[in-house]
C-alpha positions as CSV (number, residue, x, y, z in Angstrom):
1,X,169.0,50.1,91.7
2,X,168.7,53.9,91.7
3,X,171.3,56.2,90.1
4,X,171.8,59.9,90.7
5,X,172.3,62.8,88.4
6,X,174.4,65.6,89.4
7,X,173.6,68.9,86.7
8,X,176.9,71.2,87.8
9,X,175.9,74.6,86.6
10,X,178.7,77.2,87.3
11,X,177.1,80.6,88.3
12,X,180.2,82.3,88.6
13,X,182.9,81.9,85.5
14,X,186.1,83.2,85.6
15,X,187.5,86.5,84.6
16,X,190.3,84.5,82.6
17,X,187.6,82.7,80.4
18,X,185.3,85.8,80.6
19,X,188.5,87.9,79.0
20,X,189.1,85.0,76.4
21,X,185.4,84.5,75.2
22,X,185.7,88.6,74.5
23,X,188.8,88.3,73.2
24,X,187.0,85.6,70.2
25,X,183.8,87.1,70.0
26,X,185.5,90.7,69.4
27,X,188.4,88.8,66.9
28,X,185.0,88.5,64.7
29,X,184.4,92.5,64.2
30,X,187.5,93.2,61.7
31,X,185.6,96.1,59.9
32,X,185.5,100.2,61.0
33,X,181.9,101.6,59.2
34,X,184.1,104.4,58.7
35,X,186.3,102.0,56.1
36,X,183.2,100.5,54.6
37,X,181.1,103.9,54.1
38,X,182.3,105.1,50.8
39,X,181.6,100.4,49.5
40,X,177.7,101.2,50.5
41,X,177.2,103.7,48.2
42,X,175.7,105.9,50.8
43,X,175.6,109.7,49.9
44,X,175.6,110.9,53.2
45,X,176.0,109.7,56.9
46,X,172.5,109.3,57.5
47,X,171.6,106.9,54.4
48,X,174.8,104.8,55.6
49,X,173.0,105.2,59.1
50,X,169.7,103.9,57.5
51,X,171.0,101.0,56.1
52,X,173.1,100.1,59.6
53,X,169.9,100.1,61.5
54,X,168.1,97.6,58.5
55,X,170.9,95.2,59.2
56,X,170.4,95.5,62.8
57,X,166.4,94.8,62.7
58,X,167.3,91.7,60.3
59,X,170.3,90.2,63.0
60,X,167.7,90.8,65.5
61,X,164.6,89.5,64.0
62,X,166.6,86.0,63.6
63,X,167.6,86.4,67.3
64,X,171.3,87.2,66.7
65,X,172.9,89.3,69.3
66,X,174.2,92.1,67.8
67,X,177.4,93.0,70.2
68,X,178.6,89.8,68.2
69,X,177.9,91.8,65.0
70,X,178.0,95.6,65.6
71,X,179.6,97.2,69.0
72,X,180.2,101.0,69.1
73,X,183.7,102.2,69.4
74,X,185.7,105.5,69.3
75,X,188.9,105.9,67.1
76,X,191.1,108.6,66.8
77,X,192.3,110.7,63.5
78,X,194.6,113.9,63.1
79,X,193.4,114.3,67.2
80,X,190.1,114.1,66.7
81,X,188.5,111.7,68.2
82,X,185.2,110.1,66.8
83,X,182.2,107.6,67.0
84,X,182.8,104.4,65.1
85,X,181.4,101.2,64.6
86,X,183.2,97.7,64.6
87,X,181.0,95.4,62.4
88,X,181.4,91.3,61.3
89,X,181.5,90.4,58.1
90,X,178.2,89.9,58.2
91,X,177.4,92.9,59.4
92,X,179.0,94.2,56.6
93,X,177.2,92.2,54.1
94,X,173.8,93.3,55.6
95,X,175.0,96.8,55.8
96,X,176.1,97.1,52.1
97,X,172.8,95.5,50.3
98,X,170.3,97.1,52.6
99,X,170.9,100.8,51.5
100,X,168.8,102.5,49.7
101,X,168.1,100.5,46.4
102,X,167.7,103.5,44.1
103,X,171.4,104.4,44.8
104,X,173.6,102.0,42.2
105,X,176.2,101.1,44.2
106,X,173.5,99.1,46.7
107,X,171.9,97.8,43.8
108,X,175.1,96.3,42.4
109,X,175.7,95.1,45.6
110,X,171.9,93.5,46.0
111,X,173.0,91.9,42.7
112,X,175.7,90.0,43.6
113,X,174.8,88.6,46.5
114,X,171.9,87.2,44.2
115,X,174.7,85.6,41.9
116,X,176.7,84.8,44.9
117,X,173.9,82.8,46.5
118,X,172.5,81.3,42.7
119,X,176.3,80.0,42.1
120,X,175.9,78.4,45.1
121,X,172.9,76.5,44.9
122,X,171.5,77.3,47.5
């Protein structure tokens, strides 16, 4: 007796589940940059901007996308508007201990996620 296979592989998806799959990749990017900056310790833009692209290399040197991590955005503040970042928690995370280690705040924050992890056993 022979039996068939059928592999059904859509190649078009719909815009309903296409909206929805956006909707719950974006519900993961809670954080502006612009609210974070001042928790990284950075002195200026630039070192904050150094520390964003480390934590871009690492998500992408695992094979993470990053538009589930970091996607640029544009927000708007006493009519101004400006270039900001929403960022996972993750992102975050990464963000926050890759700064530059000779500025206290990242080291504190290097730190802890060393406890964090060691209280964790892992």
């Amino acid at each position: 007796m022979r039996a068939s296979i059928l592999i059904y592989s859509p190649t078009f998806e719909h815009k309903a589940l296409s909206w929805f799959r956006e909707i719950m990749q974006n519900s993961e990017l809670r954080y502006y940059a612009s609210d974070i900056f001042n928790s990284t310790g950075a002195q200026d833009f630039e070192e904050f901007r150094t520390a964003m692209n480390q934590a871009c290399v690492v998500l992408q040197s695992v094979g993470i996308p990053l538009n589930r991590h970091i996607q640029t955005t544009f927000r708007g503040n006493s009519g101004q508007v400006f270039k900001d970042w929403k960022l996972s928690s993750l992102a975050c995370f990464l963000i926050r201990i890759n700064g530059n280690p000779l500025n206290r705040q990242v080291a504190l924050n290097q730190i802890r996620a060393y406890n964090e992890q060691t209280r964790h056993g892992s």
